[in-house]
N, CA, C and O atoms as CSV, one atom per row, in Angstrom:
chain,resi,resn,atom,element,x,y,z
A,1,UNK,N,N,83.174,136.070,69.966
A,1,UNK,CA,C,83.214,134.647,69.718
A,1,UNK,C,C,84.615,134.209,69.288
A,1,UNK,O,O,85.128,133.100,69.441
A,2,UNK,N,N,85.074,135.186,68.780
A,2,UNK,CA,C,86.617,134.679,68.037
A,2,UNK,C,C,87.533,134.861,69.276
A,2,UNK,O,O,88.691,134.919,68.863
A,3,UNK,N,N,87.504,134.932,70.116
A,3,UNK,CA,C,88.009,135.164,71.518
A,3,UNK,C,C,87.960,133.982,72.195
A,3,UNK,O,O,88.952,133.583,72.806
A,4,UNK,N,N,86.865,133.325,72.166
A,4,UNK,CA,C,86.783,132.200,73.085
A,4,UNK,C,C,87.077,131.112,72.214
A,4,UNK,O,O,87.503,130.121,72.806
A,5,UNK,N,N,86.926,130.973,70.460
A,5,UNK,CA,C,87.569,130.544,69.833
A,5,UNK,C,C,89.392,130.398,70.262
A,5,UNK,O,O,89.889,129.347,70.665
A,6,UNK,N,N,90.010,131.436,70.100
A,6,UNK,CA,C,91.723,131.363,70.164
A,6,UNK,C,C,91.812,130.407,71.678
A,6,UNK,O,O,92.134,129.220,71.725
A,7,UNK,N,N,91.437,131.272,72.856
A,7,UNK,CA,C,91.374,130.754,74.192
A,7,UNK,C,C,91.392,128.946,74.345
A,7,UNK,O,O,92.288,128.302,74.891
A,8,UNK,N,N,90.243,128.430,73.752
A,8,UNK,CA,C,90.090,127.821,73.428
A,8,UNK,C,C,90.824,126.530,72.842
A,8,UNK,O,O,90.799,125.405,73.340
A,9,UNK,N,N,91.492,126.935,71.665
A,9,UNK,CA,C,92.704,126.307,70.999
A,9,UNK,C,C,93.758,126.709,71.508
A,9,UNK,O,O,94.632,125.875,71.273
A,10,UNK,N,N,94.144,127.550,72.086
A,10,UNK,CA,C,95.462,127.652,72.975
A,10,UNK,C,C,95.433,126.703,74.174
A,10,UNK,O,O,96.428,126.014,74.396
A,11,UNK,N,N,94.398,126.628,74.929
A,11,UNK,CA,C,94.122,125.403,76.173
A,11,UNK,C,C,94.425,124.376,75.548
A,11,UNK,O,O,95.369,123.638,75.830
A,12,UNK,N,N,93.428,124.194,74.379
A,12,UNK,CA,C,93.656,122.386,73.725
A,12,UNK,C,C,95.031,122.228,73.408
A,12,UNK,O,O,95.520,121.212,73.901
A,13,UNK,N,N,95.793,122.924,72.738
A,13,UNK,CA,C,96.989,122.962,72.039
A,13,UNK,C,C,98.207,123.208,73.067
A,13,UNK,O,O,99.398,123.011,72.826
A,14,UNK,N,N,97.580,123.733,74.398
A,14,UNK,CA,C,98.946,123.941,75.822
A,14,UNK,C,C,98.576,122.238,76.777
A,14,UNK,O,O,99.436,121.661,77.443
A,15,UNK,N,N,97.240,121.770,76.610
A,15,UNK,CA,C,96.636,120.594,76.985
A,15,UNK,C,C,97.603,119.550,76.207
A,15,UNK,O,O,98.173,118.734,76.932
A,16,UNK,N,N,97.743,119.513,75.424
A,16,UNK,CA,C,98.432,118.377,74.021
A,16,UNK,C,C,99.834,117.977,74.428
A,16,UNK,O,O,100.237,116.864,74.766
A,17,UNK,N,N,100.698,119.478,74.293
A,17,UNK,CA,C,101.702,119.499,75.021
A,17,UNK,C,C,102.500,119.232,76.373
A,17,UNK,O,O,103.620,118.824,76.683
A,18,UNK,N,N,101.469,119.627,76.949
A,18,UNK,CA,C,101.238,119.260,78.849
A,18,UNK,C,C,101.466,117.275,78.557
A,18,UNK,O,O,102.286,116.666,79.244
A,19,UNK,N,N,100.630,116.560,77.502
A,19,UNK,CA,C,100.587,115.394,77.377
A,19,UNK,C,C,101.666,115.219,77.102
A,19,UNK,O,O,102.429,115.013,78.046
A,20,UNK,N,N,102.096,115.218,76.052
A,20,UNK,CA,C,103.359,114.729,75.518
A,20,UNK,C,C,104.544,114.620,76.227
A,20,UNK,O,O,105.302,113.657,76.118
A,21,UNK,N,N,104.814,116.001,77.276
A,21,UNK,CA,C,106.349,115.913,77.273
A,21,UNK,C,C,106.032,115.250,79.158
A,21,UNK,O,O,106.953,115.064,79.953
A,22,UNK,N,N,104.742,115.044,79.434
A,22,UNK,CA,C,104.727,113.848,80.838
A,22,UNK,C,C,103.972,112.807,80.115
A,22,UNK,O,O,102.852,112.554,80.561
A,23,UNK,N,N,104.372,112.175,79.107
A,23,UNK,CA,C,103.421,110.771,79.049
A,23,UNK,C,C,104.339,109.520,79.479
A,23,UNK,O,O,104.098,108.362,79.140
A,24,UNK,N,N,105.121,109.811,80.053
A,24,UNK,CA,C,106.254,108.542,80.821
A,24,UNK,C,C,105.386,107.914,81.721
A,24,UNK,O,O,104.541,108.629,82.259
A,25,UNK,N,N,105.421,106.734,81.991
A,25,UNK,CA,C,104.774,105.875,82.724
A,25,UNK,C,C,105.290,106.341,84.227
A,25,UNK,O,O,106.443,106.771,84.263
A,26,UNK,N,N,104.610,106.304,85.376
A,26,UNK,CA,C,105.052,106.027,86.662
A,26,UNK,C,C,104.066,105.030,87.151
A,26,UNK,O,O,102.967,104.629,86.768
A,27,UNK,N,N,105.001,104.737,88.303
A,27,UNK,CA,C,104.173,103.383,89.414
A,27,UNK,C,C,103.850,104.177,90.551
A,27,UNK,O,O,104.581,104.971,91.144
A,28,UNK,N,N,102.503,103.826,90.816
A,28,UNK,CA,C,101.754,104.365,92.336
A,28,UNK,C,C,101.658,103.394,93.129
A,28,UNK,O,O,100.852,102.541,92.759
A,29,UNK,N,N,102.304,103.152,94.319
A,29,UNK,CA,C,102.167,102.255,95.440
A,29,UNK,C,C,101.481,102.674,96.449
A,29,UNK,O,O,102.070,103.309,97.323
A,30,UNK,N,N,100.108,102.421,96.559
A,30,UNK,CA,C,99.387,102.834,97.580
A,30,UNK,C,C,99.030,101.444,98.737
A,30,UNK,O,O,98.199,100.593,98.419
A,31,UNK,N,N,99.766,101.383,100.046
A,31,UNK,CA,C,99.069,100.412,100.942
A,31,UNK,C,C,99.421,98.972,99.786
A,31,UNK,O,O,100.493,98.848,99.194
A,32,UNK,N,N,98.307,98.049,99.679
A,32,UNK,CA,C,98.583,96.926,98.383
A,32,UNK,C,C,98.485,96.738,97.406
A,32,UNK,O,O,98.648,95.680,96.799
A,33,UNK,N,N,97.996,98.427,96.794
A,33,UNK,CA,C,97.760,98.326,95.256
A,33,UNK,C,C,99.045,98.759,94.869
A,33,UNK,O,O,99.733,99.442,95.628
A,34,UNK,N,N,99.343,98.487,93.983
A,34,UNK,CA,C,100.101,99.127,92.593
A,34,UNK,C,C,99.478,99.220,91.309
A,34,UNK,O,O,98.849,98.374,90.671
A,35,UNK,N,N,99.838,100.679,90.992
A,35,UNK,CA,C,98.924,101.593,89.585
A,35,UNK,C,C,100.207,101.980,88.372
A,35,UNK,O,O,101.082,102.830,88.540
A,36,UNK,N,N,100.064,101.258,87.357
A,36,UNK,CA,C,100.866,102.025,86.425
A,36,UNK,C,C,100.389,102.814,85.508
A,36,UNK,O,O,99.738,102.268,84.617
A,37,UNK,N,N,100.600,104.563,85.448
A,37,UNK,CA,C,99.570,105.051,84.816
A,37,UNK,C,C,100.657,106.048,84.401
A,37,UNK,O,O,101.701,106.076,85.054
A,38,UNK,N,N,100.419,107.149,82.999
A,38,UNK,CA,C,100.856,108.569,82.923
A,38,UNK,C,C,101.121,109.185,83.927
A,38,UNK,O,O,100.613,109.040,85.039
A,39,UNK,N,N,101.837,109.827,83.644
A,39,UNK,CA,C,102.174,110.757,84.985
A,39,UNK,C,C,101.257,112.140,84.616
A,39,UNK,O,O,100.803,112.895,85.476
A,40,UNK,N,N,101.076,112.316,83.078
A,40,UNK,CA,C,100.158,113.325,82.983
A,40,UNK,C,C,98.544,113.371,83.437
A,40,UNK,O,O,97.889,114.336,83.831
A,41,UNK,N,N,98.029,111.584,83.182
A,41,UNK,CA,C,96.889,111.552,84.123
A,41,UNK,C,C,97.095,111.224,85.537
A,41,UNK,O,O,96.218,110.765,86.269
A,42,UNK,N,N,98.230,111.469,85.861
A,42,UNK,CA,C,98.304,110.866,87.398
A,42,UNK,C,C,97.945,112.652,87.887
A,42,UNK,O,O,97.055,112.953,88.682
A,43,UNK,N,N,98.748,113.526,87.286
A,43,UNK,CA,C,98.918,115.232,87.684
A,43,UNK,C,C,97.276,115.483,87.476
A,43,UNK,O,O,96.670,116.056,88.381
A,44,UNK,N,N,96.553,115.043,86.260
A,44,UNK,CA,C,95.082,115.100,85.879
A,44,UNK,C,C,94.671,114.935,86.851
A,44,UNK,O,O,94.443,116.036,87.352
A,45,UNK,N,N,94.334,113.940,87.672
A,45,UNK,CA,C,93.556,113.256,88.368
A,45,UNK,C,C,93.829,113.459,89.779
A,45,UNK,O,O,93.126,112.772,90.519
A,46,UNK,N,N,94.700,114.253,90.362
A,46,UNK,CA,C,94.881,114.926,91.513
A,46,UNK,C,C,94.458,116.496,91.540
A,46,UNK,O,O,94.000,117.116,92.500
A,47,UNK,N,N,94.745,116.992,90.183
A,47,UNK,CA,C,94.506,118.022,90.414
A,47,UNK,C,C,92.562,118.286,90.347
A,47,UNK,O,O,91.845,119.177,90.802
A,48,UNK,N,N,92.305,117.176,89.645
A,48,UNK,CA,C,90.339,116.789,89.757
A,48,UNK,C,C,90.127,116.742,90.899
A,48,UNK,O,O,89.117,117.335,91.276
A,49,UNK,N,N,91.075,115.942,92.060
A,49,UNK,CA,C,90.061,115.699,93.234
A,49,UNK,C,C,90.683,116.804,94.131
A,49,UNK,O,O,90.335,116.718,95.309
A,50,UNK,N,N,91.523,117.815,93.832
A,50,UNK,CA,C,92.389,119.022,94.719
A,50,UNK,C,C,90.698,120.090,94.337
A,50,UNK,O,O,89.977,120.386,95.289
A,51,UNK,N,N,90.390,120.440,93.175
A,51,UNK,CA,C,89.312,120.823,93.183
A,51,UNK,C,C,87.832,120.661,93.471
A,51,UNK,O,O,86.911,121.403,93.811
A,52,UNK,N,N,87.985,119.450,93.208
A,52,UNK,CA,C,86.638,118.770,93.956
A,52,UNK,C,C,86.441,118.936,95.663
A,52,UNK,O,O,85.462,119.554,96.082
A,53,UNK,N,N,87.230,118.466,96.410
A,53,UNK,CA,C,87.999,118.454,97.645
A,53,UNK,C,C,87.480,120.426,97.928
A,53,UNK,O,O,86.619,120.740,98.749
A,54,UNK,N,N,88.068,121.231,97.247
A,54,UNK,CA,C,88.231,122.631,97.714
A,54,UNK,C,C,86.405,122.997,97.162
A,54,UNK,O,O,85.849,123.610,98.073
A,55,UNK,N,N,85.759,122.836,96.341
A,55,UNK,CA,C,84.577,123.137,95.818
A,55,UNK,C,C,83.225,122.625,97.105
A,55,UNK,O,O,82.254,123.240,97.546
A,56,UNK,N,N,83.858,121.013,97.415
A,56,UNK,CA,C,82.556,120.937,98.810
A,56,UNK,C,C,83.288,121.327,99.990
A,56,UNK,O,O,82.848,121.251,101.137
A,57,UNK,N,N,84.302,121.701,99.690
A,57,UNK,CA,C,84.475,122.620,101.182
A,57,UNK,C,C,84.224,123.878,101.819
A,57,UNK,O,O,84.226,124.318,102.969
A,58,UNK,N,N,83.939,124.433,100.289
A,58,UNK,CA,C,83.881,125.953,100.042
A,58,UNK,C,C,82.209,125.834,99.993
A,58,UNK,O,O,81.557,126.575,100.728
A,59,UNK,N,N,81.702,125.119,99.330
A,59,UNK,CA,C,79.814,124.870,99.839
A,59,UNK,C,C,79.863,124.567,100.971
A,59,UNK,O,O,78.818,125.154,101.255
A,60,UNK,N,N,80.265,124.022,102.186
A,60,UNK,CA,C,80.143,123.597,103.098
A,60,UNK,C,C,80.027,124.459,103.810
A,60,UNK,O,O,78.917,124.407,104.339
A,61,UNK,N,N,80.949,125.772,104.332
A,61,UNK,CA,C,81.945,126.444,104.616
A,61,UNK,C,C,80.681,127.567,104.420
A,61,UNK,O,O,80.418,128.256,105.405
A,62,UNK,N,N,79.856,127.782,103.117
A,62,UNK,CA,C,79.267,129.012,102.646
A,62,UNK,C,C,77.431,128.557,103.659
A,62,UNK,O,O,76.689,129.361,104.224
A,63,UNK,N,N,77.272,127.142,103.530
A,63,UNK,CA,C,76.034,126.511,103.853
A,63,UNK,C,C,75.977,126.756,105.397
A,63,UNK,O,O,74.901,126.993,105.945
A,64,UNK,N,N,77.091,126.696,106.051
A,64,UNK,CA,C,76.913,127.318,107.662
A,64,UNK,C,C,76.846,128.439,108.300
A,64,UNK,O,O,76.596,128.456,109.506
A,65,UNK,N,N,77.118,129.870,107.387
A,65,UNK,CA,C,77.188,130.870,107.457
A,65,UNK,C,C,75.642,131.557,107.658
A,65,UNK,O,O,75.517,132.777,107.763
């Protein structure tokens, strides 16, 4: 348990950091939107749908076999 404890607080505490040193604003110009957001949730939120994206592909992929 004290294992997944440290693990744990090392993610949250490498997570924190990851925030801080990208919390600069960027602009997303997509087509006619424009998004002003973190760049740390901008990296968040690609890397959500890079996995999402690879997870029903990989069910997909396993469901035709």
């Amino acid at each position: 348990m004290n294992l997944k404890l440290y693990t744990g607080l090392s993610l949250l505490i490498l997570v924190v950091i990851f925030t801080i040193q990208n919390s600069e604003i960027v602009q997303i110009n997509f087509l006619i939107w424009n998004i002003s957001i973190s760049r740390a949730l901008m990296i968040f939120l690609v890397l959500s749908i890079g996995i999402l994206v690879g997870w029903f592909t990989a069910n997909h992929y396993s469901r035709n076999r």
